[in-house]
N, C-alpha and C positions, 0 to 999 in steps of 0.2 A: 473228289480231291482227297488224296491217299496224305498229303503233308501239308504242313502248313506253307506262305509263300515265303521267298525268300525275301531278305529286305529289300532287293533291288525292286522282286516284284512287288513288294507293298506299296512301295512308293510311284510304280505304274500305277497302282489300281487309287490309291488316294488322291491320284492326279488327274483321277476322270474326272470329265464332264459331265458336273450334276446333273445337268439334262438332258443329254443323250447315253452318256456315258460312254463317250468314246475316249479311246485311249493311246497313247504314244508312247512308242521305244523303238528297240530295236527288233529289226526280225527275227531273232533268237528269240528275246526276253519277248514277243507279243506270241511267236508261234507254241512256246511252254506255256505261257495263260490259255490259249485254246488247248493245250494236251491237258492243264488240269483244271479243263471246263468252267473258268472261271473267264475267259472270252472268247469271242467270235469273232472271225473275219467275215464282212460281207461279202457274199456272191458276186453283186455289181460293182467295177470300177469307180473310184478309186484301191473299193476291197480293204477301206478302213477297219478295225478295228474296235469293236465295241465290250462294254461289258456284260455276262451272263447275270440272271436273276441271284443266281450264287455270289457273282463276282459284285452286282449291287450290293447283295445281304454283308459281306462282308468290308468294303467300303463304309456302308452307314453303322458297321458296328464299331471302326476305330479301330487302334491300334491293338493287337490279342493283349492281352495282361496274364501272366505268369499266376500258377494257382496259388492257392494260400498256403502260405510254410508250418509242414507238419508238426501237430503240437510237438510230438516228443522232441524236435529240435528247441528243448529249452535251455542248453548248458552254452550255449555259442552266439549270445547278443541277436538271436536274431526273433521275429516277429513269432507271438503265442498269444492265443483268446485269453484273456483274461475269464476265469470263471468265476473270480470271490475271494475274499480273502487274501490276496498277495499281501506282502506290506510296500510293494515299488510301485501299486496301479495308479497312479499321480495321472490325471488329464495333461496334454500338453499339441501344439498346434502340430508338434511332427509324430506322437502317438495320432493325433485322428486323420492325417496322411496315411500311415502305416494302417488303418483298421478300413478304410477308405477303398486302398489299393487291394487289402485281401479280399473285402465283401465284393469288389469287383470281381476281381481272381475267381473268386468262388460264382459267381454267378454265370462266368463265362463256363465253368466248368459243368455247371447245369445247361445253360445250352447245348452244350457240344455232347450230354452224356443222359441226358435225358432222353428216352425216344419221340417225342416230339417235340422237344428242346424247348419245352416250357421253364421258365426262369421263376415262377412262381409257387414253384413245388422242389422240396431239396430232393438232392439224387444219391445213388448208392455211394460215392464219398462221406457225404455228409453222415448219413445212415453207418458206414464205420469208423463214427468219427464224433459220436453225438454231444459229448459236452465239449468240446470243442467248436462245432459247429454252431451249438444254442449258444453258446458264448458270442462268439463273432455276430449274429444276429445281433444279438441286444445291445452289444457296443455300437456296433457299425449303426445302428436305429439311437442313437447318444445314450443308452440307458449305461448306469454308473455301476461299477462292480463295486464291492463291497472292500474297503481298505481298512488300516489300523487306526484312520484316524478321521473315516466315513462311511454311515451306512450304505447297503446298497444291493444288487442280487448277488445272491450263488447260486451257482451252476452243479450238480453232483450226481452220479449215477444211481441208478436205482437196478433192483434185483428185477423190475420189470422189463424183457426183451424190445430192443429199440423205443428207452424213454430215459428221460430225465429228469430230477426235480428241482424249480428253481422258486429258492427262497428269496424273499424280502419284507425286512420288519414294517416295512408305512403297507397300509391297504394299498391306498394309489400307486407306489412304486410299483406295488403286484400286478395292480391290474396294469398297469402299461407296459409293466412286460410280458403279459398275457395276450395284450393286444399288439407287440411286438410279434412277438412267435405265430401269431395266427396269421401278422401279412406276411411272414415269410414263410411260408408254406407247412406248418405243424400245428397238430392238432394239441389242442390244450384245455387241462378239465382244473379244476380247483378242488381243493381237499385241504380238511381241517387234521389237524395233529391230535394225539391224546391229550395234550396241552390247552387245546384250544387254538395252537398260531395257524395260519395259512401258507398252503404251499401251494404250488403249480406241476402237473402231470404232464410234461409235452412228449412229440412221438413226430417223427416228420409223416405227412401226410404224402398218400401212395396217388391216391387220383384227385 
């Protein structure tokens, strides 16, 4: 499949039959799902209509979701990771919409850009994109970025090639977001400061 379907054809394919998965329209709209092998016409009469392993896969994945809006789009209301430190990061039922719809966005874009479209390993986006991406993880997993008026992580580059360091004053906040980062696919080490405080090492993980 060179394109994604068009809505006419989404709404063919989400309208198969969970168990066979055959499918109905018209013969334009079924004979372009078989050019983009996403169905089959059977051989025997009737010569129904069914769907491909592709056209299942993409049926059981839902509607595509749009990828995550690039951080630099910060001056224009529209959706950015939180890393730490904002003074606006206020929790609210339509911010964990917004953090919901990109960690989806972002994960479809691991399937479709991953070589074996593993969803549990981040992909070269993320990798040019890295606090922004560690970001998104730890919201999207409820962890609280850090505001003017609550503790909580930061997110901030390091002079180390594809890493991050992310701070947080409570041990337990750290370690959850250690163990945040590690189920979404990056590797993570721990490290004390000259201070004494605790930081976190992450780096997305390659296999």
């Amino acid at each position: 499949m060179t394109r994604p379907p068009t809505a006419a054809q989404r709404r063919i394919i989400d309208a198969a039959d969970p168990e066979t998965g055959r499918i109905t329209g018209s013969e334009a709209q079924l004979a372009r799902l078989v050019v983009l092998k996403l169905a089959f016409r059977h051989p025997r009469p009737p010569h129904a209509h069914f769907l491909t392993p592709e056209g299942h896969r993409l049926r059981e994945a839902g509607p595509e979701l749009p990828p995550p809006p690039e951080p630099e789009a910060q001056r224009d209301g529209r959706f950015r990771a939180r890393l730490g430190g904002e003074p606006d990061a206020v929790a609210s039922p339509a911010r964990t919409r917004e953090v919901r719809t990109a960690w989806q966005g972002l994960l479809e874009i691991r399937r479709m850009t991953n070589p074996d479209g593993a969803l549990d390993r981040p992909c070269a986006w993320e990798r040019g994109r890295l606090e922004h991406a560690a970001a998104l993880a730890l919201e999207a997993a409820g962890r609280e970025p850090a505001s003017t008026a609550a503790p909580g992580y930061r997110v901030t580059s390091t002079p180390q090639p594809e890493a991050v360091s992310v701070h947080h004053p409570d041990a337990a906040g750290l370690a959850a977001c250690a163990a945040t980062l590690t189920e979404a696919g990056w590797q993570v080490s721990e490290h004390a400061g000259k201070r004494g405080e605790r930081w976190l090492l992450a780096s997305p993980r390659r296999t």
